[in-house]
Steps between C-alpha positions, in 0.01 A plus 500: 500500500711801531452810233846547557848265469830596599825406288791379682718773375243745486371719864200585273237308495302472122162553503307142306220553298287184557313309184178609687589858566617489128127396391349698726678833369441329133088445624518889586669643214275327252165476684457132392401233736781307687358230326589602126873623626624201672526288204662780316745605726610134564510413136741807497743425798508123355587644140773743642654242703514253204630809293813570788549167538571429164758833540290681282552910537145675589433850310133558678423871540412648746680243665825499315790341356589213713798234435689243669764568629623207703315160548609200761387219574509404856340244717233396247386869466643741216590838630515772212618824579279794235641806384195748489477836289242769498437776355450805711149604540376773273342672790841482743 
């Protein structure tokens, strides 16, 4: 699988952060075993998507503020559309 996805409308391609990169840099950061992060960080992906899609607004620093701010349902599948803010990094 490509690390990378293009948009229609967009000539940049986004760069994808994978669920296993995203434990891997988790495994790393907190020098547990793989083992002892998976079920965390797939207890947390499962609670945020319950949390968006029940149009709940996130407030999770360092992360941010995220809301909804458009949500369709298309095809079976429910496209929503998050409005992100961050704060600025203290060090920037």
């Amino acid at each position: 699988m490509s690390k990378t996805q293009k948009c229609a409308d967009d000539p940049h391609p986004a760069k994808v952060l994978q669920k296993r990169q995203l434990l891997a840099r988790v495994v790393q950061r907190t020098g547990l075993r793989s083992a002892e992060v998976k079920p965390v960080v797939e207890a947390t992906l499962a609670e945020l998507g319950d949390a968006i899609a029940g149009g709940m607004t996130l407030a999770l620093p360092p992360l941010g503020r995220a809301r909804i701010s458009q949500s369709i349902d298309r095809s079976g599948a429910e496209i929503v559309t998050l409005r992100l803010r961050r704060k600025p990094d203290a060090e920037a």
